[in-house]
VMD Tcl script that draws the C-alpha trace (Angstrom):
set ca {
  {164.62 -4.92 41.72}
  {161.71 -3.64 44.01}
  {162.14 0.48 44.43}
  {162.07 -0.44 47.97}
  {165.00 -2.57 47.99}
  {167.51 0.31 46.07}
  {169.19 3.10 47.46}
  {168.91 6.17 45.20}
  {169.29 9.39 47.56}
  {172.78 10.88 47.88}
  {171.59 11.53 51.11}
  {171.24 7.87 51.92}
  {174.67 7.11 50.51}
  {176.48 8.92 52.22}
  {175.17 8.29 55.43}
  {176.07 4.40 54.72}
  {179.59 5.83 53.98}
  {180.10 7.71 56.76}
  {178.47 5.72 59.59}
  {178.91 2.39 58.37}
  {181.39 0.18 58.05}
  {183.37 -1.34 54.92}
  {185.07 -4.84 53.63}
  {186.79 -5.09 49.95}
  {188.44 -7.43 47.84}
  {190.10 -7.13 44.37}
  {186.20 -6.43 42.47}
  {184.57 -4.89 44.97}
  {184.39 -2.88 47.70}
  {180.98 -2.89 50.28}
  {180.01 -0.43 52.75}
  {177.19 -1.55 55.17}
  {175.23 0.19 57.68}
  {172.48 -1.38 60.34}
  {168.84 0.02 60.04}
  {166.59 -1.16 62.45}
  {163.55 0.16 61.29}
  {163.24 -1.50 57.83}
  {162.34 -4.98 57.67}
  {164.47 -6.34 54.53}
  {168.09 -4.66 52.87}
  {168.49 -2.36 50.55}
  {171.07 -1.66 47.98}
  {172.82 0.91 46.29}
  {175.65 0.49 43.09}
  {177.73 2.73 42.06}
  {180.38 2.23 39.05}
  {182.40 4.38 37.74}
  {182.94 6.00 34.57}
  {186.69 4.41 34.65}
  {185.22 1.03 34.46}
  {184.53 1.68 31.48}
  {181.58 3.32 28.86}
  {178.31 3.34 29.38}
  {177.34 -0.36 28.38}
  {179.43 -1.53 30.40}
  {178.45 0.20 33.50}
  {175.10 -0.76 33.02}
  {176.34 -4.44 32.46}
  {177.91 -4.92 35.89}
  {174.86 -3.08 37.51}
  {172.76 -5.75 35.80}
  {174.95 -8.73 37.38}
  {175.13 -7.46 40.41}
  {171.02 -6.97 40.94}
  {170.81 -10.12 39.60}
  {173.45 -11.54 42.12}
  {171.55 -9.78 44.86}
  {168.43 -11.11 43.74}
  {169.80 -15.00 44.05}
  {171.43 -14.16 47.38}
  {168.18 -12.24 48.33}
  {167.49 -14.89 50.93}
  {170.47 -15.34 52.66}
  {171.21 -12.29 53.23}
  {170.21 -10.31 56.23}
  {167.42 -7.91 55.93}
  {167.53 -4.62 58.40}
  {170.79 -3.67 56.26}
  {171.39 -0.76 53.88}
  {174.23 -1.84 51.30}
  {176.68 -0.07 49.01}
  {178.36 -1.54 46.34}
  {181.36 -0.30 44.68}
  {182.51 -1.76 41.17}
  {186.77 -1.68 41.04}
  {188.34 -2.01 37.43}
  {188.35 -5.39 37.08}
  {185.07 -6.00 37.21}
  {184.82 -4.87 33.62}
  {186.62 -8.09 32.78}
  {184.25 -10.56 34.71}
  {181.29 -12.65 34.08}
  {178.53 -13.28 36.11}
  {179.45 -16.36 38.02}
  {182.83 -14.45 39.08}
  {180.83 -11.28 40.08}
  {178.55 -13.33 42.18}
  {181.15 -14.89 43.74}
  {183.06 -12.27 44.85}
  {179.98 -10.46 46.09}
  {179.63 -13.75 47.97}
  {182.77 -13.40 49.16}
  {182.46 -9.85 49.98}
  {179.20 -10.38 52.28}
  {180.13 -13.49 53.50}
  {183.55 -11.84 55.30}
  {181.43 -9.00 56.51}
  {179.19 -11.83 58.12}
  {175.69 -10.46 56.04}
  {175.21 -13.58 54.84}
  {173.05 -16.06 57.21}
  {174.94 -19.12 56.22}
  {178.11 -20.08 54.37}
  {177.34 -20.25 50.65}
  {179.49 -22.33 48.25}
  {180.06 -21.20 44.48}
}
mol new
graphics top color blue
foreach p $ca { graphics top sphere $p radius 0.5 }
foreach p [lrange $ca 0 end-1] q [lrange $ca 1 end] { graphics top cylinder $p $q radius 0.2 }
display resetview
């Protein structure tokens, strides 16, 4: 993913936390704030070290980029994201990750159409 597309700051993170809003389900749980002067979204993941060790971690990072990276159009740029992984995410596959990150921005109306998995 493009450095300009990733939230890295702890500054940055918590300003999505605190002024932005939030939607969850079982996996995941996504707090989004409205920037209007950046041009496309960016994204920040965070999973914890109860999910599980450090391949792991690093595992669900990887599916979500890469489930940001097919949504990439369809979602809606001016944006700052922040994912959260919940335990049973360390029990998922791709496909299921994607689709509850689908399901996740899709409820918080970040997606620019309705997306079927």
């Amino acid at each position: 993913m493009k450095k300009a597309y990733r939230i890295k700051k702890n500054e940055d993170f918590q300003k999505v936390f605190r002024r932005g809003q939030s939607f969850a389900n079982r996996q995941l749980v996504l707090y989004y704030m409205k920037k209007e002067d950046q041009s496309h979204f960016r994204i920040g993941l965070s999973v914890s070290k109860k999910i599980g060790h450090a391949v792991m971690r690093n595992q669900i990072k990887r599916y979500l980029r890469q489930a940001f990276h097919e949504l990439e159009k369809e979602i809606h740029p001016n944006y700052d994201l922040v994912i959260i992984a919940r335990k049973p995410t360390n029990q998922m596959e791709f496909h299921e990750i994607k689709k509850s990150l689908t399901h996740v921005l899709s409820r918080s109306k970040l997606l620019n159409k309705k997306i079927r998995t």
